[in-house]
N, C-alpha and C positions, 0 to 999 in steps of 0.2 A: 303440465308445466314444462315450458321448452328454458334448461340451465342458463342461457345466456342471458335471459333475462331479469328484469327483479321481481321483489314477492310484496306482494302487499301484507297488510301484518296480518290478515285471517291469512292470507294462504301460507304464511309463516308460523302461528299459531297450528295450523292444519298440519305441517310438515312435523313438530315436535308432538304431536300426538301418535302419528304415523312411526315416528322411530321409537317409540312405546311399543305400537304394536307389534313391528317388528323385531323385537326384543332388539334391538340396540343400546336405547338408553331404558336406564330406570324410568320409576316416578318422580325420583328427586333430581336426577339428569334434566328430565323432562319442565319439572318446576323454574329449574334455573335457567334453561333455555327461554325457556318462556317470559322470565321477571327480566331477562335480558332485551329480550324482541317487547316489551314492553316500555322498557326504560329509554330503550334506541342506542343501546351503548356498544352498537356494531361498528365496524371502522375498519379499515384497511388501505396501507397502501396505494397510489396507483404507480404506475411507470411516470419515470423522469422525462420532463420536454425533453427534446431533444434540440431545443433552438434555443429555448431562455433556462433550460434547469428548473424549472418551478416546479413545484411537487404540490399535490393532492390528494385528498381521501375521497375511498367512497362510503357513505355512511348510508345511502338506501340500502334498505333489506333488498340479499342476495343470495344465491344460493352458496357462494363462495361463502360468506359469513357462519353461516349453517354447518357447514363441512370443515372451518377453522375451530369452530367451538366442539365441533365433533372430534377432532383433533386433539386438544386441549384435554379434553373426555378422555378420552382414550390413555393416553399421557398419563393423567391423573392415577386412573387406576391401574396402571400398569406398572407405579410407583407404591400402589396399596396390595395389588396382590403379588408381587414381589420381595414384600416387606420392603420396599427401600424405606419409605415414611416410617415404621415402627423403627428398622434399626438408628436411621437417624434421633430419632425419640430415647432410644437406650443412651447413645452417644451423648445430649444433652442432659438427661435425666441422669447421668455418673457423674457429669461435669459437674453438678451443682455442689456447690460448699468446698469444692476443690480449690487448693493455689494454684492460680496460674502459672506462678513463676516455677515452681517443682516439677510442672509438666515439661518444661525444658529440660531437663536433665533425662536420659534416655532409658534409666532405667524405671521412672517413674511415669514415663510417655507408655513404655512396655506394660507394666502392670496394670495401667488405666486398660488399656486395650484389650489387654486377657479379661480384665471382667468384661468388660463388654462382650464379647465374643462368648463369653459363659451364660450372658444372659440371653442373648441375642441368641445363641442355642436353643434354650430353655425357652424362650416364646415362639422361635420358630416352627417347633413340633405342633404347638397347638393352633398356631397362627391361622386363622379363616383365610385369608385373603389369599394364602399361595394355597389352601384347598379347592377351593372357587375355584382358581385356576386350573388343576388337577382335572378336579371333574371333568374337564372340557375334552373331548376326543379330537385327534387330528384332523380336518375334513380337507385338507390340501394331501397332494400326490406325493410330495417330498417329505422329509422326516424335518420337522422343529423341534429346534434347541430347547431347551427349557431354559429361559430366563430367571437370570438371580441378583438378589440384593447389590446397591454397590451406594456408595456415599458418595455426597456432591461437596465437594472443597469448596465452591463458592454457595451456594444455596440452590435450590432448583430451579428449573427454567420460567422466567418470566410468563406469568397465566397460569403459570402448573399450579407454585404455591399456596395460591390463594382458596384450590380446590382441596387443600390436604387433608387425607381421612374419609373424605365423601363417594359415594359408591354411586360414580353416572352408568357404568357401563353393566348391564344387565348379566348376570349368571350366565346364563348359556352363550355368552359372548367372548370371546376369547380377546384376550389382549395382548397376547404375545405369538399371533402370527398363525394361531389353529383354524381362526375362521374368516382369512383376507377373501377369499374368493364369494361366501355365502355374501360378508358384507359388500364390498362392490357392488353384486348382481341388487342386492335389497336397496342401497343406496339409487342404484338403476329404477327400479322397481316405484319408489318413494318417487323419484323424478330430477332429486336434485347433482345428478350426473345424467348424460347423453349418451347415448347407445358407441359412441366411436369413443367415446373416452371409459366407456365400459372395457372394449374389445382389447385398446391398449391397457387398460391396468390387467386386465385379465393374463393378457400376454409377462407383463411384467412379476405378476406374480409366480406364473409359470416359469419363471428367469431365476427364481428367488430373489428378486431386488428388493423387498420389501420383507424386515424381520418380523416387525410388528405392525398391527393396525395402525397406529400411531403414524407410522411412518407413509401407508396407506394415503390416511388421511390427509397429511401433508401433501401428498402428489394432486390430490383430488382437486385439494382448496386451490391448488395452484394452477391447473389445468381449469376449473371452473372459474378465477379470475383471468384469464388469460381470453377465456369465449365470453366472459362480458364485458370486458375495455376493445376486445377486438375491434370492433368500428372505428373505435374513438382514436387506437393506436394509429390503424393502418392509415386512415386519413391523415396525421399526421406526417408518418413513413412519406405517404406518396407525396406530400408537398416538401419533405424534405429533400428527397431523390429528386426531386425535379430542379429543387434550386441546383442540384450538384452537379446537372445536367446544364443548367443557364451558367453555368461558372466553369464549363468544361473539362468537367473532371469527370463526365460519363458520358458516352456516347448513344447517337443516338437510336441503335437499337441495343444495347442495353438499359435504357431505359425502356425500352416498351418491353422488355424482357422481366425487369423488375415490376413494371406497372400489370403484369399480364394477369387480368381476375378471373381468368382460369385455372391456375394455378389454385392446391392443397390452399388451407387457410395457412397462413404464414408471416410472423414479425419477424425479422433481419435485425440483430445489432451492427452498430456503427460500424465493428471490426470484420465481419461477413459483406460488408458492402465495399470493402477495400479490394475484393478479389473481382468486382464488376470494372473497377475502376479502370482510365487508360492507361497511365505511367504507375501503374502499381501491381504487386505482386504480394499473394500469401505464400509462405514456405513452410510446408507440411514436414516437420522435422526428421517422422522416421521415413523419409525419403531420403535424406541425407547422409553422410558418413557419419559416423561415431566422432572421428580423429578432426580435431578442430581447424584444421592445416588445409585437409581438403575438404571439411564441406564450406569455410569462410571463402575457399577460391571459388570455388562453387554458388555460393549466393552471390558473389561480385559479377561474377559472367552473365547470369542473369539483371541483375540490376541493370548492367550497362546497357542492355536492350533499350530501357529509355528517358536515357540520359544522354542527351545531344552532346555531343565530343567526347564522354569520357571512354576514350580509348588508352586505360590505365594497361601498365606494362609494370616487368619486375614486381609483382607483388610476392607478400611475403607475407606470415601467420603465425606468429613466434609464441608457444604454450612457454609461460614464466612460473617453476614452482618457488612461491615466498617463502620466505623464512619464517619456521614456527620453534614455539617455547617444546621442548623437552616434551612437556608431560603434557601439550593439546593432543589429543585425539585425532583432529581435522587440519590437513593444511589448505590456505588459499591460492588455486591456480589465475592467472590473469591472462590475457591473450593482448598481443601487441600486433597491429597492423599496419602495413606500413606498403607503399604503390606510390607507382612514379608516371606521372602525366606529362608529355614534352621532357622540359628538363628538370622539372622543379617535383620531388619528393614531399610525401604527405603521408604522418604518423595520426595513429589513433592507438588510445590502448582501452580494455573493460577486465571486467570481473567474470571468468568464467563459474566460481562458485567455490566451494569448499569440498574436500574430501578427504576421506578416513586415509589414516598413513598405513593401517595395515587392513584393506582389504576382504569382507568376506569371501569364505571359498565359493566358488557357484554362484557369484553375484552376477544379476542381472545386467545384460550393457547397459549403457547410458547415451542417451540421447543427447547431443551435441547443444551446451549453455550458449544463448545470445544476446552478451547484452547493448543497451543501444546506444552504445558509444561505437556501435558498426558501421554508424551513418556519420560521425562526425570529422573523419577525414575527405568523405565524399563532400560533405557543405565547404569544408573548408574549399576544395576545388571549385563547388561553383561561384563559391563568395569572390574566388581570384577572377575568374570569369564573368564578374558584376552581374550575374546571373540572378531576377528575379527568384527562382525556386530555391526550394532546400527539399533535402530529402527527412522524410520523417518516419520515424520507427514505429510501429503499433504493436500492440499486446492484446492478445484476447483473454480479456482476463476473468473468463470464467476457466479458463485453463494454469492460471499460472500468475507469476508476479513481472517484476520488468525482469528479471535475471534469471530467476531460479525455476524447476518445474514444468516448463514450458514443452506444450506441445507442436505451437506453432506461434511463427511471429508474419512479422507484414509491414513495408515497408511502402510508402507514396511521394510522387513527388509533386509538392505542390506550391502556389504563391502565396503569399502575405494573406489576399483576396481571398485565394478557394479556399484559406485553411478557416478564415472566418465563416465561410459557408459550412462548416462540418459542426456550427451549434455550440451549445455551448459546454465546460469541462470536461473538453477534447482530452488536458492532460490525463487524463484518467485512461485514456488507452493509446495517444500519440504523443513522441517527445514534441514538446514543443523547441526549434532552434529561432538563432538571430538571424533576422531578415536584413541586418545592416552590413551594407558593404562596404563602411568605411573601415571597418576590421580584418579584411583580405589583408595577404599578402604585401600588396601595392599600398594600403595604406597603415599598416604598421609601421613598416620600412621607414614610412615620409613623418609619422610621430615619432619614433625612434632617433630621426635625424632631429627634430625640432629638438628632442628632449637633449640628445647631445650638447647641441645648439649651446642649449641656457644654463647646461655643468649640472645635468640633473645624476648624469651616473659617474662624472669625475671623482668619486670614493673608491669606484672597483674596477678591479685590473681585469686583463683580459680575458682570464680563466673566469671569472663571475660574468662580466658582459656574454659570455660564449652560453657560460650555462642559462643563463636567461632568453638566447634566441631560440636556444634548445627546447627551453619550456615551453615559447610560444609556437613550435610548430608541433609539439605533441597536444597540444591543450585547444580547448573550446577558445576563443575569446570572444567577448561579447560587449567589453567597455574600456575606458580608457583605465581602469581600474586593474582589471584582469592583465594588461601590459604593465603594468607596474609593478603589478604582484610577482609577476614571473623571475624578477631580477632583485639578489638578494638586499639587505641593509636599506632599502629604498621606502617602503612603507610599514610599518607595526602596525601588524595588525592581530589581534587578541582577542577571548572573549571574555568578559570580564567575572564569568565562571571558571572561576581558572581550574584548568587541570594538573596544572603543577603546584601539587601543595604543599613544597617544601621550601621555593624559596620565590614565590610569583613575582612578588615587586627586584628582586635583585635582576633576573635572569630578564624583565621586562625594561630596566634602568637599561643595565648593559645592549640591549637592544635598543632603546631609544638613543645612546651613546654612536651606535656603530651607523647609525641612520641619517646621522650630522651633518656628517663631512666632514670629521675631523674637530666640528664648532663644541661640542657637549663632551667632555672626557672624564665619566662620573670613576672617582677609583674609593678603593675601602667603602664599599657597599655595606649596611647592615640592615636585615631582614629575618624577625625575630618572626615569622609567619607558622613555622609547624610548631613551635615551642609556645603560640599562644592562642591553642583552640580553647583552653579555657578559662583566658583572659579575655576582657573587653576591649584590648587596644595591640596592636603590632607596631614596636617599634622597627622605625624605618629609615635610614640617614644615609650620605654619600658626601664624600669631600670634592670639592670641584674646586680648580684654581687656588687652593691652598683653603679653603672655607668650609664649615663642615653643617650642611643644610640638613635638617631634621624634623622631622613627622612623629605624632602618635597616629595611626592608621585605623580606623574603627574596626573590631575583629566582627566582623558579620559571615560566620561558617565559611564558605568557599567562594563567594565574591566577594570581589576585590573593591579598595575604597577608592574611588577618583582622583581623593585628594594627593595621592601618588604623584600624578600628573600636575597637579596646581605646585606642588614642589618644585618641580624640573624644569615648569615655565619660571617659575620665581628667579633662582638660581641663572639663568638662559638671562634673563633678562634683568637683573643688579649685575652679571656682568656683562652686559652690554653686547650680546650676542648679536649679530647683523643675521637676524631670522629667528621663527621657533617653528614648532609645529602645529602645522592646519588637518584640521578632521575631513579626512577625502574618503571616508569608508563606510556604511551604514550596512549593516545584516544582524537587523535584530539586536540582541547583545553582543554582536560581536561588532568590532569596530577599528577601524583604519585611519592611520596617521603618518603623515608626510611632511618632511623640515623642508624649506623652501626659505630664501631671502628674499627683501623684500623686490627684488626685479623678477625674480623667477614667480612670485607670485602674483603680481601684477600682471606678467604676460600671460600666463594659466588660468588665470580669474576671467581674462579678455576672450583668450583663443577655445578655453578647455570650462567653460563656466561648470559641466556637468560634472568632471572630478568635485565639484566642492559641495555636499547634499547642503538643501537648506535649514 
């Protein structure tokens, strides 16, 4: 039987007698195996396209199948002769006729527990299933743990379950790690592993990477589905890498580098093919410094390798420690960067991560946080430069998250064009940025002037207009929306979860008040909001122009009622307000609002149709 391929149901059938023989599985292992490969209730997995995302199973009998349920197996009883299933059973079986509500109080939490643990004594002395295990002599070189009981907070593992109590795994078989090497060579033996995937688990055992069988197992299933999608993957791979070659994002002997079928058998993820690429670079982190300062100068010199003109100067790497409560643990550090191209200066800030305020002694260094807001003062540059590309950030994320953990990150620069060539939920390991250049430098500037133009920021004096240019050269922008947001009193925007639950609709009043221009001046606010979680209504009212407009508010827990809003327009409009406010904001629940008269929206409707969602 060569593993990559599949089994027909005798030679599957044939296989689950074979692991009888080999004392692996029981008879009853053996039976269920079998009502399985009968019923056809195999399935697994395959790999994600890597063009469309579409996913598939495969449901022919395989040898991968075999070695998942052998898995499962193993599992099983390795939760039976452990006691974990009986202590669980003690746990439930004390619970019964118990108040629940008593069990919260911690001295009644405590004494449930002591029985338990008195019983759970008491049958563990006699208990078969950690004797079975006993019995079993070492036949590995190194010394194994003896495994012991532990409880599942959530329930056991999906497949385990369903097997509780039942005994697949044969006596003389060890399940916590005494007989990894006998089993591999026998599973070799059997047929449904290959002599090369023999050698390496053999190796890995010798490593100690593997506690239990169980764990074995897993490696197995996974390395055997691996050699029979191989074809099917690698065919894909090589038409993907070729598109990425017809899109000029790999050259052309790196591709026949990649294409090369002499090469080990080998799948590439998306994020290992970014280091084939032309304008791209992986950064191996413990290459780098610890001190954030120089290894950010450090991956920028690199970068500018291939990035036409960014010949950035005065750079800088500012480590920011936040402000924490008294009694957190952990404070948030942030890194702020900041380089200067020609004349004109470009801010970026991220999140370098969290850390303890006091330190253990003899703690390990750290490897230097990067997150991908490293690329967003570079886009900004090329956005000035009307520059088709942006630079995009990668993660390999079987190492890490976008911020935290990371071993190594990877950065490409590519067009609107190649990034569509990279398939499809790219986000999953590139940032994805805006490709519009109407949000450069040059064209903020020319909105900026229009919106002066029409008295859109005639409320704020100079010190707010400053802090809002401020905003937008440290910030992403990406819409007309984003430049709005940047400068204060100008949009309300909220979600109507509100997180202020003490006084939502006043502190939202006064904020639509200051957003005006002067037109809306709500005073004596009242907002009966924390004082009515367990009432059905919030009163809610404001005097305007001498008149005192008034709400019962539906009390619905921590969202907020709308009809807030149908108040304000009310009131806005009996007195004869020249404008109210239009809905320019859409993100989910949350939601943005803009006062405009009626010329300023007339011309915005004309020139800016996109501020206004449908």
């Amino acid at each position: 039987m060569i593993p990559a391929q599949d089994l027909s149901k005798e030679d599957a059938l044939s296989v689950a007698d074979k692991l009888v023989e080999k004392e692996i599985l029981t008879e009853q292992g053996a039976s269920m195996l079998k009502k399985k490969i009968d019923e056809k209730k195999f399935r697994r997995s395959k790999r994600e396209s890597w063009i469309d995302g579409s996913t598939f199973e495969k449901t022919e009998l395989a040898p991968s199948h075999i070695l998942m349920y052998l898995s499962t197996a193993f599992s099983s009883d390795f939760y039976y002769r452990t006691g974990t299933y009986e202590v669980e059973k003690v746990y439930q079986e004390l619970l019964e006729g118990r108040d629940m509500e008593s069990l919260l109080k911690a001295e009644e939490w405590e004494k449930y527990n002591e029985e338990v643990m008195k019983e759970v004594e008491k049958r563990m002395k006699k208990f078969e299933g950690i004797k079975i295990e006993k019995r079993i002599k070492n036949e590995e070189t190194f010394k194994v743990v003896e495994a012991r009981s532990f409880i599942f907070i959530r329930g056991f593992p999906k497949g385990v379950s369903e097997l509780s109590g039942m005994k697949f795994i044969a006596n003389s078989r060890s399940v916590g790690g005494k007989t990894l090497s006998r089993t591999a060579k026998d599973l070799n033996g059997i047929g449904l592993i290959d002599s090369t995937t023999l050698t390496d688990a053999l190796q890995k055992i010798n490593s100690q990477s593997f506690k239990t069988e169980a764990k074995l197992l897993e490696y197995l299933e996974e390395k055997a589905a691996f050699l029979e999608d191989y074809e099917e993957n690698k065919l894909e791979e090589q038409n993907f890498i070729k598109g990425l070659h017809q899109q000029k994002i790999l050259s052309d002997g790196k591709l026949k580098e990649l294409l090369d079928s002499s090469l080990e058998k080998k799948l590439y993820n998306k994020f290992e093919l970014i280091g084939f690429c032309e304008k791209a670079k992986i950064f191996e982190l413990d290459q780098y410094p610890e001190e954030p300062g120089l290894a950010f100068q450090k991956f920028f010199i690199e970068i500018r390798k291939f990035i036409p003109g960014f010949n950035f100067t005065a750079f800088e790497a500012k480590v920011i420690d936040m402000p924490s409560l008294p009694e957190d643990e952990k404070f948030e550090k942030r890194i702020q960067i900041s380089f200067r191209v020609s004349d004109q200066r470009y801010f970026s800030e991220g999140q370098l991560g969290y850390f303890p305020k006091k330190p253990k002694k003899n703690q390990k260094s750290q490897k230097v946080n990067v997150p991908e807001q490293i690329v967003f003062g570079i886009n900004k540059f090329l956005s000035d430069q009307n520059s088709p590309y942006r630079l995009h950030f990668a993660i390999d994320k079987f190492s890490g998250d976008w911020t935290f953990d990371m071993d190594r990150f990877g950065v490409i620069l590519l067009s609107k064009e190649q990034l569509e060539a990279w398939g499809h939920n790219n986000e999953r390991f590139l940032s994805i940025p805006n490709f519009d250049n109407r949000f450069n430098r040059h064209g903020i500037q020319k909105i900026l002037s229009r919106y002066k133009e029409i008295g859109l920021f005639e409320h704020l004096n100079e010190e707010e207009y400053q802090q809002g240019l401020h905003q937008l050269s440290t910030s992403t922008v990406e819409s007309l929306q984003d430049i709005l947001l940047a400068f204060p009193k100008t949009i309300v925007y909220f979600d109507w979860e509100a997180d202020n639950l003490k006084n939502p609709y006043e502190a939202l009043t006064k904020e639509f008040g200051a957003a005006s221009r002067g037109t809306f001046t709500p005073s004596n606010i009242q907002d009966d909001f924390d004082e009515s979680w367990e009432k059905e209504s919030v009163n809610y009212s404001f005097e305007y122009n001498g008149k005192v407009y008034k709400e019962n508010l539906v009390m619905q827990s921590d969202w907020l009622d709308s009809s807030f809003m149908k108040l304000i327009n009310k009131a806005m409009k009996e007195q004869k307000i020249e404008g109210k406010f239009y809905y320019c904001l859409e993100n989910g629940q949350e939601n943005g609002f803009i006062f405009l008269n009626s010329s300023q929206f007339k011309i915005l409707s004309k020139e800016q149709a996109e501020l206004f969602p449908d």
